[in-house]
C-alpha positions in Angstrom: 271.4 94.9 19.0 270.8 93.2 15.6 267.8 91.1 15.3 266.3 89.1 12.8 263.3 89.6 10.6 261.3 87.8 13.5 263.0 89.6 16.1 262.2 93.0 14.2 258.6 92.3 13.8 258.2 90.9 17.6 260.2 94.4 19.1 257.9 96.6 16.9 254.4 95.0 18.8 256.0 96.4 21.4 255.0 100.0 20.5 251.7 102.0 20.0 252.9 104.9 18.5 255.5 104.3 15.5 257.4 106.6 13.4 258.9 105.5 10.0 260.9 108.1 8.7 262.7 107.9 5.7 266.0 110.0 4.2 266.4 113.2 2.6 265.0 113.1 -0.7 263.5 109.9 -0.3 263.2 107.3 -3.1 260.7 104.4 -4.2 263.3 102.0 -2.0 262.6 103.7 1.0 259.0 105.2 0.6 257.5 102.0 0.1 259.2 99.8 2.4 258.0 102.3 5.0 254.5 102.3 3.9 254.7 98.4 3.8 255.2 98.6 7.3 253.2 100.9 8.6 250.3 99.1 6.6 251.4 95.7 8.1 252.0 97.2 12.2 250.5 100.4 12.3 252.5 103.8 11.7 252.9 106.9 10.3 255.3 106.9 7.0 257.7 110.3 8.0 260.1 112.8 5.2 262.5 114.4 7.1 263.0 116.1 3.5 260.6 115.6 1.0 261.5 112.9 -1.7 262.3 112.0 -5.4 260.3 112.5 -8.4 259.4 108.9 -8.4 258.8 108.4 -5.1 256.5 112.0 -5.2 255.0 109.5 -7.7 254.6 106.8 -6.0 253.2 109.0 -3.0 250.2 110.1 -5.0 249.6 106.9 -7.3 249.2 104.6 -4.0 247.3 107.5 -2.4 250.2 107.3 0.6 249.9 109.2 3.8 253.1 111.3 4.6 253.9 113.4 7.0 256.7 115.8 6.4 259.8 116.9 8.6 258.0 115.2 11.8 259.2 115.7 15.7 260.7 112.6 16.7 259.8 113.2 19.9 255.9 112.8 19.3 256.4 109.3 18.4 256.9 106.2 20.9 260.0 104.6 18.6 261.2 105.8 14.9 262.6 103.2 12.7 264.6 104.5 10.4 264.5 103.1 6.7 267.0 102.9 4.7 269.2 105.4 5.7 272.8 104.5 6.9 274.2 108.3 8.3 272.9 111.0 10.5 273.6 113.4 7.6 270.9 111.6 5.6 268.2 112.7 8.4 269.7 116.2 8.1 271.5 115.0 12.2 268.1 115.3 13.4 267.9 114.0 16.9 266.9 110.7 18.1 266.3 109.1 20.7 264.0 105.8 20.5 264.9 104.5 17.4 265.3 101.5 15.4 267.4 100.4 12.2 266.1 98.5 9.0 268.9 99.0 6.0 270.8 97.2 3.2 273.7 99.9 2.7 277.6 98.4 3.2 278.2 100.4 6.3 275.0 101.8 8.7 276.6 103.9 11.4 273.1 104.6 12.1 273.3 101.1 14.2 275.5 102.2 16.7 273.2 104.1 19.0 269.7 102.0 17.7 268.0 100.4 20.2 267.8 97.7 18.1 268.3 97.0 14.0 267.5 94.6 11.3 270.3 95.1 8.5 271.9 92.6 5.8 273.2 93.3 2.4 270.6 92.9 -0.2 269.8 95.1 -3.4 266.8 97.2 -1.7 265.1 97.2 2.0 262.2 96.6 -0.2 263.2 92.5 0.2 263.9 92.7 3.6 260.9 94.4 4.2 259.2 91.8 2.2 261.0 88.8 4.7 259.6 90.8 7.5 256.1 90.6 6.2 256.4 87.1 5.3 257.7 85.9 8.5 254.2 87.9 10.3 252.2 86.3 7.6 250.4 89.7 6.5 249.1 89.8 3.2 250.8 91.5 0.4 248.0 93.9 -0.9 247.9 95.3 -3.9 249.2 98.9 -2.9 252.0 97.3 -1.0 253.4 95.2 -3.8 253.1 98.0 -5.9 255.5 100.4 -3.5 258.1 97.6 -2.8 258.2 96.1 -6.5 259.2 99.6 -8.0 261.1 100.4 -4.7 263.3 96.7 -6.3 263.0 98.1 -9.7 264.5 101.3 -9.0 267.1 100.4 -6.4 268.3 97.5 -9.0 269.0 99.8 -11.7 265.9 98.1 -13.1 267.7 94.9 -12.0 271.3 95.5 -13.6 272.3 95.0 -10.1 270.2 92.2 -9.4 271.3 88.7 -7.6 269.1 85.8 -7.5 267.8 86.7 -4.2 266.2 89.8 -5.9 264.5 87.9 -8.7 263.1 85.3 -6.3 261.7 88.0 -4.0 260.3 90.0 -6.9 258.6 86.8 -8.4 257.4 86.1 -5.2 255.5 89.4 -4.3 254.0 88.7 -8.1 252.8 85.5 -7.0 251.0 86.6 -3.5 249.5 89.6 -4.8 248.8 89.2 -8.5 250.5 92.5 -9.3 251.9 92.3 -12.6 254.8 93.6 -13.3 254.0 95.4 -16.6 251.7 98.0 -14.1 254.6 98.6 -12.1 256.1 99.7 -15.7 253.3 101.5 -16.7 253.5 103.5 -13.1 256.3 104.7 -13.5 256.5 105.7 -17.0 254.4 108.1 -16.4 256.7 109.9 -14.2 256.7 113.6 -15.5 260.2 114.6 -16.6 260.3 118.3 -16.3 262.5 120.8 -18.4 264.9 121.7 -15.6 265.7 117.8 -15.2 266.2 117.7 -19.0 268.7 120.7 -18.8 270.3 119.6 -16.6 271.3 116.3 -18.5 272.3 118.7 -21.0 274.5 120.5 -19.5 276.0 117.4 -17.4 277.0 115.7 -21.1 278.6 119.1 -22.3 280.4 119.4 -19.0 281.9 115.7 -19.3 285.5 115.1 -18.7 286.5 111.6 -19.8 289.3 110.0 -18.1 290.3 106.3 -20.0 292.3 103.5 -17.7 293.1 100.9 -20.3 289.6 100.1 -22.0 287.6 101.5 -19.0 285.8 105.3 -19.4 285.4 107.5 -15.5 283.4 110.2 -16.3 283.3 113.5 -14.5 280.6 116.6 -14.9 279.3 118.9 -12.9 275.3 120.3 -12.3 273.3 122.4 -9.8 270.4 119.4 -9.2 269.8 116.2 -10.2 273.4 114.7 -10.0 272.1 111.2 -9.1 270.3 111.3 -12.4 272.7 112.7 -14.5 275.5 110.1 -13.1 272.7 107.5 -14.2 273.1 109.3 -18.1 276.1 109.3 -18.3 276.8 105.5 -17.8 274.1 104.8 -20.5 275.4 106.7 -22.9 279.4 105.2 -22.6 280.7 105.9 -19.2 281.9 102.7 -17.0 282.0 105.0 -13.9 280.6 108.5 -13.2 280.8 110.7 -10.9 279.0 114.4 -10.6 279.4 117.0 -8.3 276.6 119.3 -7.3 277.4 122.9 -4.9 274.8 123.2 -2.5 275.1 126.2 0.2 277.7 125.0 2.4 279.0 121.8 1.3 279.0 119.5 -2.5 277.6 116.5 -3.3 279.0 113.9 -5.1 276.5 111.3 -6.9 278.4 108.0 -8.3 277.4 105.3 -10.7 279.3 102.5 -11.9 278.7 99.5 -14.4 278.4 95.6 -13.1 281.3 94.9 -15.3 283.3 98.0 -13.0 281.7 96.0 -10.1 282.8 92.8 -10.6 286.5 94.2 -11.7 286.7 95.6 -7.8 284.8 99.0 -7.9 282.6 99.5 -5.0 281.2 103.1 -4.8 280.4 102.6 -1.2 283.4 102.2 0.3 285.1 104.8 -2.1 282.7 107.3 -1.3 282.8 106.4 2.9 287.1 106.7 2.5 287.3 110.0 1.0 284.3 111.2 3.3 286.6 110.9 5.8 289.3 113.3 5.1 287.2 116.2 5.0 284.5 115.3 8.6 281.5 114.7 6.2 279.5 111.7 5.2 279.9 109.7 2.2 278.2 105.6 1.4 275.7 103.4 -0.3 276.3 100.2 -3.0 279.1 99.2 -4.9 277.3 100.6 -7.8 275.9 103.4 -6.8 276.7 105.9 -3.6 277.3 109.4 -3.0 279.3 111.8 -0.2 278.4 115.2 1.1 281.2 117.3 2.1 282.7 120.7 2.8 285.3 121.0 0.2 286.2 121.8 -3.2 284.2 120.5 -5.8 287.1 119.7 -8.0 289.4 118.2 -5.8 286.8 115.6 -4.5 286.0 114.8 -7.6 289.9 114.5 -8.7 290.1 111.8 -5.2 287.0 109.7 -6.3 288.4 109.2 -9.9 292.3 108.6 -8.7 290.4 105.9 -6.4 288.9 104.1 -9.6 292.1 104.4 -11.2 294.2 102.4 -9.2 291.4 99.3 -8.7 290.8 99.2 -12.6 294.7 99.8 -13.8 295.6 96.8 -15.9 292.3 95.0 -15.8 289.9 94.4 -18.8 287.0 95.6 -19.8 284.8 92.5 -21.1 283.2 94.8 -23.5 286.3 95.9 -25.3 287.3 92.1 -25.7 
C-alpha cells in the first residue's frame, strides 16, 4: 500500500524493533537516509553487503553504527532503503518489510507491507520530508549523511531539479551545516591504487561509438565499473557503459549526460528492458543505472549501446552547436 510521508512515519511508531537495511554496496544516498531514520524513530542501520568507499567514509566520519549481513528475521519490520530489486539484497528473504525509494521502477513494492516511493534525485529528500513532517530536528550528523547522500546521488547536482536545491538549502538552514564541510568530508576520501588502475585500464579499453554529434562509450574492468563509467563521461563520453565479470553473472554500470537526458536517454528503463531477456535484474535513473545478468559480457554491452542509438539517431548534441 503506498503511503505518504505522514503515513510512513505514523506506520513505523507502530514497531519496537526496526531494521533499515540498505543494498549491496551501499552508497552515501542510502547510508544516510537510513541512519537519518533510525536517529529520528529508533533502529538499527543494516548492510546486507558492505558499502562504497564513500559511504565506508561516511560510516566512520559520522561515527555510524552498522550492522552487517543482518537476519531479517530478528527484527519486528525491515524497511528497505533505497533499493528497488531483490537482487540488490542479494534475494534475501523477507517477510515484514517496508519500502522507502526514488528509483523509476521498485518491484520491491509489490510484496511491502507498505511503501513510501516518488521520483526525486535521492531518498535523501524524501527522507528529509519524512523528518519534517515528525518535526525532528536535523542534527548535525544527520545533515551531514543526507547532504552528501544529495551531493553524490546528483552527480554533485548535474542532475539536480529545483526540488533538490530547495531541500539541500533547506537542511543548511535547520542545521547550520555548511556545505563547504560536506566538501571537505569527502575529499578526503582515500583513492587507492587499485581504483586508480582500474580507471586506467577502463580509458585504454574504450570503444567509441559516434551517432551524429553524440559519443557511447564502452570499456570493460574487473571492479569499480560505476566509477569508471563516471570517467569516462568527464573526459568526452555522452553515454558510458562498462561491463564488469563477476563469478556467475556481469555487471553493467551506465552513465549518461543531462544533455543525453533531455534528448530521450533514460538508463533506467534501458537497463530494466534488456534485463529482461536474459531473467536478471537491471534499473536505477535516467542518468545513471546498471543490470546484473547471466550473459555475455559483449553482447549486453552491444544491446545497451544499440538501445542509445536508436533514441539519439538524428538528434543534436547542444554542445556540438
Amino acid at each position: 500500500m503506498q503511503v505518504d510521508e505522514v503515513g510512513f512515519y505514523n506506520r513505523l511508531l507502530d514497531y519496537h524493533n526496526i531494521l533499515y537495511l540498505c543494498h549491496r554496496n551501499a552508497d552515501p544516498d542510502a547510508i544516510s537516509s537510513a541512519f537519518a531514520l533510525s536517529e529520528a524513530i529508533g533502529g538499527t542501520v543494516g548492510l546486507v553487503d558492505g558499502c562504497n568507499r564513500v559511504a565506508s567514509l561516511l560510516v566512520d566520519k559520522l561515527e555510524i553504527d552498522v550492522v552487517e549481513s543482518p537476519d531479517p528475521k530478528d527484527y519486528d519490520l525491515v524497511v528497505v532503503v533505497d533499493t528497488s530489486t531483490s537482487a540488490q539484497l542479494n534475494d534475501i528473504e523477507l517477510s515484514n518489510y517496508c519500502v522507502i525509494d526514488h528509483h523509476a521502477t521498485t518491484a520491491l513494492t509489490e510484496n511491502a507491507s507498505f511503501y513510501l516511493h516518488r521520483n526525486a534525485t535521492s531518498v535523501a529528500e524524501i527522507v528529509y520530508d519524512v523528518l519534517n513532517c515528525m518535526g525532528a530536528p536535523i542534527m548535525h550528523r544527520m545533515a551531514l549523511g543526507l547532504m552528501a547522500g544529495i551531493v553524490t546521488d546528483t552527480g554533485h547536482f548535474k542532475h539536480a531539479t529545483s526540488k533538490t536545491f530547495k531541500t539541500f538549502g533547506e537542511i543548511i538552514e535547520s542545521s547550520g551545516v555548511e556545505y563547504a564541510e560536506v566538501l571537505d568530508m569527502m575529499a578526503s576520501t582515500p583513492q587507492d591504487v587499485s581504483m586508480r588502475i582500474a580507471m586506467l585500464k577502463s580509458a585504454s579499453r574504450a570503444t567509441i561509438e559516434r551517432v551524429g554529434n553524440w559519443l557511447v562509450v564502452t570499456s570493460n574492468v574487473s571492479s569499480f565499473g560505476g566509477s569508471a563509467s563516471s570517467m569516462l563521461i568527464n573526459i568526452g563520453g555522452d553515454v558510458a557503459f562498462v561491463g564488469t565479470a563477476r563469478s556467475e553473472s556481469i555487471r553493467v554500470s551506465g552513465r549518461a549526460k543531462r544533455d543525453a537526458v533531455n534528448a530521450g536517454v533514460n538508463l533506467g528503463k534501458i537497463m530494466e528492458e534488456i534485463s529482461g531477456h536474459y531473467e536478471g535484474t537491471g534499473g536505477g535513473h535516467a542518468g545513471a543505472a546498471g543490470i546484473d545478468v547471466v550473459a555475455d559480457m559483449d553482447t549486453v554491452l552491444f544491446e545497451c549501446v544499440e538501445s542509445v542509438k536508436q533514441i539519439l539517431q538524428g538528434k543534436e548534441n547542444p554542445l556540438s552547436l
